[in-house]
C-alpha positions as a Markdown table, in Angstrom:
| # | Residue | x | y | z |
|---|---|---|---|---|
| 1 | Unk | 16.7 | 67.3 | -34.6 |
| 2 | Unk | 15.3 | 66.8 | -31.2 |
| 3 | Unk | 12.0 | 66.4 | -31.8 |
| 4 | Unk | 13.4 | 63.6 | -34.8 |
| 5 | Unk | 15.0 | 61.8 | -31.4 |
| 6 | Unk | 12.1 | 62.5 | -29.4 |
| 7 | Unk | 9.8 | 61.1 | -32.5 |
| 8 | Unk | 11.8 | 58.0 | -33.0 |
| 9 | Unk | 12.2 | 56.8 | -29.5 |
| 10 | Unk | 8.5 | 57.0 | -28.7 |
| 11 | Unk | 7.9 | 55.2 | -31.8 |
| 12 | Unk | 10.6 | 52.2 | -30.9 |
| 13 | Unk | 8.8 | 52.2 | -27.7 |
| 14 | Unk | 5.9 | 51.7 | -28.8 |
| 15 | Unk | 6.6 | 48.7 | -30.5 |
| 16 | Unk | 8.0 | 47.1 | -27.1 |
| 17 | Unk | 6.3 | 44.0 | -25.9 |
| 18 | Unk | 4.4 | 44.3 | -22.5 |
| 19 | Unk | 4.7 | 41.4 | -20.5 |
| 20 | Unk | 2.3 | 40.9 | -17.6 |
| 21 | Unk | 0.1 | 37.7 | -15.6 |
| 22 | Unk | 1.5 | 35.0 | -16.7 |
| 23 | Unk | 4.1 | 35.9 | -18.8 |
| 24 | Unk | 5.3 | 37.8 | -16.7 |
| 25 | Unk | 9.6 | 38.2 | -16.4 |
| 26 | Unk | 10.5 | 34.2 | -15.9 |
| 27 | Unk | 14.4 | 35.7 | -13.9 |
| 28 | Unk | 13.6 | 34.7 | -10.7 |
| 29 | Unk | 12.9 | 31.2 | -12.4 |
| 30 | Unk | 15.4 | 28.9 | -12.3 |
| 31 | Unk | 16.6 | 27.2 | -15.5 |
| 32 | Unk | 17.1 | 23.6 | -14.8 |
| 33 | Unk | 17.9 | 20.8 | -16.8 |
| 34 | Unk | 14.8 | 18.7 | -17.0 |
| 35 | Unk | 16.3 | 15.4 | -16.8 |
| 36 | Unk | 18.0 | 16.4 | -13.7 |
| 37 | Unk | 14.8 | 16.8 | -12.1 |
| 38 | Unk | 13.7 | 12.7 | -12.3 |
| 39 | Unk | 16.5 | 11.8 | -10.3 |
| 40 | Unk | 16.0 | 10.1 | -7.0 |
| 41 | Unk | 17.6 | 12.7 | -5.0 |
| 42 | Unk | 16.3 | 15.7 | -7.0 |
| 43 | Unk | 16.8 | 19.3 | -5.9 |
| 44 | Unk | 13.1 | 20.1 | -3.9 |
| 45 | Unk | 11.8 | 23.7 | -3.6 |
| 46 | Unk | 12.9 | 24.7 | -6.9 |
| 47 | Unk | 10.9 | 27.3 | -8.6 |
| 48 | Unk | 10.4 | 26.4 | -12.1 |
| 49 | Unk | 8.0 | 26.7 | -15.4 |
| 50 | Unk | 7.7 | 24.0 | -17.3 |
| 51 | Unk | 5.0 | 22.9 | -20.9 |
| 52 | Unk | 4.2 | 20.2 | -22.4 |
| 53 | Unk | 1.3 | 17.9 | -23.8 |
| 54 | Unk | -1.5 | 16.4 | -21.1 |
| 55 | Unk | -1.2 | 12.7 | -21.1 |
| 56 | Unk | -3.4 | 11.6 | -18.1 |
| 57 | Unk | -5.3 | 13.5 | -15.3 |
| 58 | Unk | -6.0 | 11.9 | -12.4 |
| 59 | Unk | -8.4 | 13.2 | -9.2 |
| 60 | Unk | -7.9 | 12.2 | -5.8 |
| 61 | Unk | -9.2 | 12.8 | -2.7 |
| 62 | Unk | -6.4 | 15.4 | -2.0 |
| 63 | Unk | -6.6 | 17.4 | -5.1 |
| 64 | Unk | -5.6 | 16.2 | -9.4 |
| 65 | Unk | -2.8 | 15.4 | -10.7 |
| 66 | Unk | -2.3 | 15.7 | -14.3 |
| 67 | Unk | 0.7 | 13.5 | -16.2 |
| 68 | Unk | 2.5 | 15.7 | -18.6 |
| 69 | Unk | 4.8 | 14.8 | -21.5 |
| 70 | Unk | 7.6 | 17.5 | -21.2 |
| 71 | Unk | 7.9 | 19.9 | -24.0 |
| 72 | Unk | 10.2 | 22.9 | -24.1 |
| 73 | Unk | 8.9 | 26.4 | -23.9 |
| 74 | Unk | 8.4 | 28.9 | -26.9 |
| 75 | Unk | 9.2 | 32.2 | -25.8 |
| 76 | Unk | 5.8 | 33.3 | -25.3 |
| 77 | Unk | 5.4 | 30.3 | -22.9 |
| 78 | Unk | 3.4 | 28.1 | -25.3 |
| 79 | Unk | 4.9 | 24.1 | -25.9 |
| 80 | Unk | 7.1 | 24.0 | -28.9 |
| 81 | Unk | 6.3 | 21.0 | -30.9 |
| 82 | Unk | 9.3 | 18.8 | -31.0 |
| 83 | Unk | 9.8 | 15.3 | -32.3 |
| 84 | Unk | 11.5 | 14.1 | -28.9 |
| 85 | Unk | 10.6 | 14.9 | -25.0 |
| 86 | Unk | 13.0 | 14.2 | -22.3 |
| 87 | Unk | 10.4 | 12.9 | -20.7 |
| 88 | Unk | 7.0 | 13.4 | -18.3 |
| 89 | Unk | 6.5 | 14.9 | -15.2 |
| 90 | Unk | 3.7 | 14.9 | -12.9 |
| 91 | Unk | 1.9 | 18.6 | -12.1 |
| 92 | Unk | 0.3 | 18.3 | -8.6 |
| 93 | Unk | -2.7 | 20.8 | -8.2 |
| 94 | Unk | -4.6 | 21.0 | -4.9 |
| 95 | Unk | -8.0 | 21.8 | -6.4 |
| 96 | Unk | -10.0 | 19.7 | -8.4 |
| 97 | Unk | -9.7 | 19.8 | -12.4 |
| 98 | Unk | -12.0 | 18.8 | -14.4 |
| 99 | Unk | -10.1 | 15.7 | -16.8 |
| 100 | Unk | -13.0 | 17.0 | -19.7 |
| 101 | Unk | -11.2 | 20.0 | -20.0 |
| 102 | Unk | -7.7 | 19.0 | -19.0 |
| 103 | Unk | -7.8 | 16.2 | -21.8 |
| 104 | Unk | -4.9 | 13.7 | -23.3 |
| 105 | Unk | -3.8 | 15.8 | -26.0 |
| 106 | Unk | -4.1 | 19.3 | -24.8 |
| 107 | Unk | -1.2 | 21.8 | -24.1 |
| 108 | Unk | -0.5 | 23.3 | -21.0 |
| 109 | Unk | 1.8 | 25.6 | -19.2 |
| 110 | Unk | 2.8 | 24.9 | -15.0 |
| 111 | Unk | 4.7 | 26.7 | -12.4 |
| 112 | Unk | 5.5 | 25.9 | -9.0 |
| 113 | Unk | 7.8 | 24.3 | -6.7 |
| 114 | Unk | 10.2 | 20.8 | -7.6 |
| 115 | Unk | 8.8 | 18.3 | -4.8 |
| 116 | Unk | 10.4 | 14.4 | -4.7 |
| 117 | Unk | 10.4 | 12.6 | -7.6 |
| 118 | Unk | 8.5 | 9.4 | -7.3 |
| 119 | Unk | 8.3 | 5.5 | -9.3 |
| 120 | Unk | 5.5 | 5.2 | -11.5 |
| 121 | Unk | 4.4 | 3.4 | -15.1 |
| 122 | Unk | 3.9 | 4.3 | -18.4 |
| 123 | Unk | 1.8 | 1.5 | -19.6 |
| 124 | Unk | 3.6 | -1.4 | -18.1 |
| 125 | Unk | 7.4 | 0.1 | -18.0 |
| 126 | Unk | 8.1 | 1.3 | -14.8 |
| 127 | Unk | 9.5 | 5.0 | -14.8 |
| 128 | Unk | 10.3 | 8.1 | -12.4 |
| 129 | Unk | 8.7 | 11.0 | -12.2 |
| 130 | Unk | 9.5 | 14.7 | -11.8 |
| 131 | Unk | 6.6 | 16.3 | -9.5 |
| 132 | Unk | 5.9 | 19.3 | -9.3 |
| 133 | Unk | 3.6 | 21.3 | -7.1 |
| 134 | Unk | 2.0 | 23.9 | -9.4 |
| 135 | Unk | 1.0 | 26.8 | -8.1 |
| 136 | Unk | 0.0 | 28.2 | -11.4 |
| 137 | Unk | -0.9 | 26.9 | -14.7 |
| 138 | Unk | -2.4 | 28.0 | -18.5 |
| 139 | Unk | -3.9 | 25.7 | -20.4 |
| 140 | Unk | -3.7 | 26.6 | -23.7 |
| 141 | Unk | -6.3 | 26.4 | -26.0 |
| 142 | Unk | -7.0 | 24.3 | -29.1 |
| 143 | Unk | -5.7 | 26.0 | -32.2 |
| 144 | Unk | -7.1 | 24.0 | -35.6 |
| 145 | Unk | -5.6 | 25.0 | -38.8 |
| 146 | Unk | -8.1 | 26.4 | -41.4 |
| 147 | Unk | -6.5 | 27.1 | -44.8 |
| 148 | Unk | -8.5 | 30.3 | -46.3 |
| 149 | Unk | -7.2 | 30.9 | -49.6 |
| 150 | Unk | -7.6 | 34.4 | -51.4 |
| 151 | Unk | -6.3 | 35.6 | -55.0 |
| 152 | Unk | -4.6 | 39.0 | -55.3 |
| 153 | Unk | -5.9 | 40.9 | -57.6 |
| 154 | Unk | -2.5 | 43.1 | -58.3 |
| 155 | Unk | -0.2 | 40.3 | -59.2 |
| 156 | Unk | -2.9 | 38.1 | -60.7 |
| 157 | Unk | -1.9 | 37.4 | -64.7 |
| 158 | Unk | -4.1 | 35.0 | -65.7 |
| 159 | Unk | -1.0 | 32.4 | -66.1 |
| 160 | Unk | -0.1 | 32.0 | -62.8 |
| 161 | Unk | -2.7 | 30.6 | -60.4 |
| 162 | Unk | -1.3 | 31.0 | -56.7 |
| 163 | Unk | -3.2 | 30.6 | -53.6 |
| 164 | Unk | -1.9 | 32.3 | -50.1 |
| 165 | Unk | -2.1 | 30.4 | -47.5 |
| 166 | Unk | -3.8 | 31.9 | -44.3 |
| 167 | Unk | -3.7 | 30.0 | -40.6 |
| 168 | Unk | -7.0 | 31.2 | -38.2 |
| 169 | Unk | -6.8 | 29.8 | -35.1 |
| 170 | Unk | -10.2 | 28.6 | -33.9 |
């Protein structure tokens, strides 16, 4: 009976998932409303992670910043799609990034410390900002949908034509 206990709990075990880098344990994170953050007197010094979709990058002579519409985290730290975003904040990187590869459109993960929120537009609307100076980012990369379709041959009568649907990322 031992060795059944012994057996099972290296098996359970084995199925545990590892996290490490940068998706690594997010405790010492703190959870934070994101709306709270665009406020004119915003909590600074905040450690936080937050997604979303790329909607501008900008260099400067002092490093890039890169406009982000905010999009909630999965749990494996990639954007979820949503219909709605609570808004955009502004990830402040002291290097230089490239604004090929940090594109309008592309997803991307931040973390770093909640500075002062600051006025800006969105096309001619004036709007506030959350900043945040990232100390470290992912940017994910471009998953395209390719429908492979395949026929099993155990279930396959004749009558009945059914494709599966499989999705490769690529």
């Amino acid at each position: 009976m031992k060795w059944i206990a012994c057996f099972l709990a290296l098996f359970l075990t084995a199925c545990a998932n590892n996290k490490t880098g940068y998706y690594a344990d997010d405790s010492v994170l703190i959870r934070q409303q994101f709306a709270q953050m665009a406020q004119l007197n915003n909590p600074q010094g905040w450690q936080v992670k937050w997604s979303g979709v790329i909607a501008q990058t900008r260099n400067l002579a002092s490093g890039t910043e890169v406009e982000v519409v905010y999009l909630p985290l999965a749990y494996n730290g990639i954007p979820q799609q949503a219909e709605q975003s609570p808004g955009r904040f502004i990830a402040v990187f002291p290097q230089l990034l490239d604004p090929v590869l940090y594109a309008k459109g592309r997803s991307i993960t931040v973390s770093g410390a909640t500075a002062l929120s600051r006025e800006g537009k969105i096309g001619d609307m004036p709007y506030r900002f959350a900043v945040l100076n990232a100390t470290q980012h992912k940017l994910w990369p471009v998953v395209k949908e390719v429908e492979v379709r395949y026929e099993d041959p155990l279930f396959d009568d004749g009558f009945y034509f059914h494709h599966h649907r499989t999705i490769v990322p690529r």
